[in-house]
C-alpha positions as CSV (number, residue, x, y, z in Angstrom):
1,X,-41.9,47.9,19.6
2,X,-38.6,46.1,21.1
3,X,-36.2,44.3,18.6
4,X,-34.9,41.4,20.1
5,X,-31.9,40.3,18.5
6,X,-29.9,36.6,19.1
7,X,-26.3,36.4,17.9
8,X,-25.0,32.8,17.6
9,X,-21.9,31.8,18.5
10,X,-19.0,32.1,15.7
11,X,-18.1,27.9,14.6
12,X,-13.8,28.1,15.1
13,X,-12.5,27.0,12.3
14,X,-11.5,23.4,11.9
15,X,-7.7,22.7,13.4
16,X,-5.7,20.4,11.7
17,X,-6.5,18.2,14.6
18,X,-10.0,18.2,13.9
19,X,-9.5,17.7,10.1
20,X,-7.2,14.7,10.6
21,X,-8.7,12.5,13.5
22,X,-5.7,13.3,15.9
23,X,-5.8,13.3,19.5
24,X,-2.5,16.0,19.7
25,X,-1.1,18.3,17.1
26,X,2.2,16.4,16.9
27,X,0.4,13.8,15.9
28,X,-2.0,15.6,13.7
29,X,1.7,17.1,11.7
30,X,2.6,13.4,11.0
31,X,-1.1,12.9,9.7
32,X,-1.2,15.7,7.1
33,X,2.8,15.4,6.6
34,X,2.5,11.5,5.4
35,X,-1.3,12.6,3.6
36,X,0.8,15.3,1.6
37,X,3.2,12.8,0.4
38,X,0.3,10.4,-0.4
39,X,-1.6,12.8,-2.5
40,X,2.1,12.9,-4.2
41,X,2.3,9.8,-4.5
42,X,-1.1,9.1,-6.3
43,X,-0.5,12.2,-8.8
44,X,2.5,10.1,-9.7
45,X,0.5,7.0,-10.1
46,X,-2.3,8.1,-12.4
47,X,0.5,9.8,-14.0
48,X,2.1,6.1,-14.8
49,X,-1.4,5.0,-15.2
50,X,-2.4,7.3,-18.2
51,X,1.5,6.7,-19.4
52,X,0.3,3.6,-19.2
53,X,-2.4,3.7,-21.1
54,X,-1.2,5.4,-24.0
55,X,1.8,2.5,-24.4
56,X,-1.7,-0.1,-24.5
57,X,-3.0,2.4,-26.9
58,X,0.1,1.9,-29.4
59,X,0.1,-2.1,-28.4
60,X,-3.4,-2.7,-29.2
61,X,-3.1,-0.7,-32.9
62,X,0.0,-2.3,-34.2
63,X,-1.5,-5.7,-33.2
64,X,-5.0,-4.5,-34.8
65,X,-3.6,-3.2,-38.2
66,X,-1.5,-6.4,-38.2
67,X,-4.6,-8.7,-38.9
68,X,-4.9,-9.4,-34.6
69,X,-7.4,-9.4,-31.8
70,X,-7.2,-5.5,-29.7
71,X,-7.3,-7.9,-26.7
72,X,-4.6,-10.6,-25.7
73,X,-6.5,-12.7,-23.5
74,X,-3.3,-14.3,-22.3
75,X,-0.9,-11.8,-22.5
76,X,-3.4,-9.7,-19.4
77,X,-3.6,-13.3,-17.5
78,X,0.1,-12.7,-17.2
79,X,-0.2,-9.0,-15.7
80,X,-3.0,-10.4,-13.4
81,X,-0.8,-13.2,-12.0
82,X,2.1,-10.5,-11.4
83,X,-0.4,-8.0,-9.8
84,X,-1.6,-11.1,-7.6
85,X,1.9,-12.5,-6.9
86,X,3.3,-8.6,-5.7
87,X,-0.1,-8.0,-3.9
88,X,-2.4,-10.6,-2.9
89,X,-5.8,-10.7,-3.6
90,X,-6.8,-7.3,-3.4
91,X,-3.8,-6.8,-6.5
92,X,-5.7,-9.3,-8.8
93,X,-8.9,-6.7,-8.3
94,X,-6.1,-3.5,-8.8
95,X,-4.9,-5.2,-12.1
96,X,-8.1,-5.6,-13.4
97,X,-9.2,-2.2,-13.0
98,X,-5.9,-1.1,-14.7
99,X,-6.8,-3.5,-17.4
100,X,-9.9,-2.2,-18.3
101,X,-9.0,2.0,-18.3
102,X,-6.5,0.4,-20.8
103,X,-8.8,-1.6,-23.1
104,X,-10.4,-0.2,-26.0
105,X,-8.8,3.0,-26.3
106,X,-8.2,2.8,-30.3
């Protein structure tokens, strides 16, 4: 009886070309240079964001035990415009995300 045996080639692991779309490696250190600092960058916004949240959290109980509504209708029209105004569109749709991850946290 003969045992044939098949190796396959080895996969090379993926460069750090590869994994960020460059055509050269200078180009691919830039790429995962500036995509360090943006995954920086976002652990410092959700930071804000959950700092955030826990301000609305203290806002939305003082105006609840005070007799009021949890939501100020016009008071979130006011951070939509800002979001809009410093952002465009695309802000108005940021804003309103943040709004609600704030809302009804008490």
């Amino acid at each position: 009886m003969t045992v044939t045996t098949t190796t396959t080639p080895a996969t090379p692991a993926a460069t750090t070309a590869d994994k960020t779309g460059a055509r050269t490696p200078e180009a691919a250190d830039v790429i995962t240079g500036a995509r360090d600092r943006i995954d920086a960058l976002d652990d410092r916004i959700i930071g804000l964001i959950q700092e955030r949240m826990a301000v609305s959290a203290v806002v939305q109980e003082t105006r609840i035990t005070s007799g009021g509504r949890r939501v100020n209708l016009s008071r979130e029209m006011e951070v939509l415009d800002h979001y809009r105004q410093a952002l465009g569109k695309p802000g108005t749709a940021l804003a309103m995300t943040m709004l609600e991850l704030c809302r009804g946290r008490v």
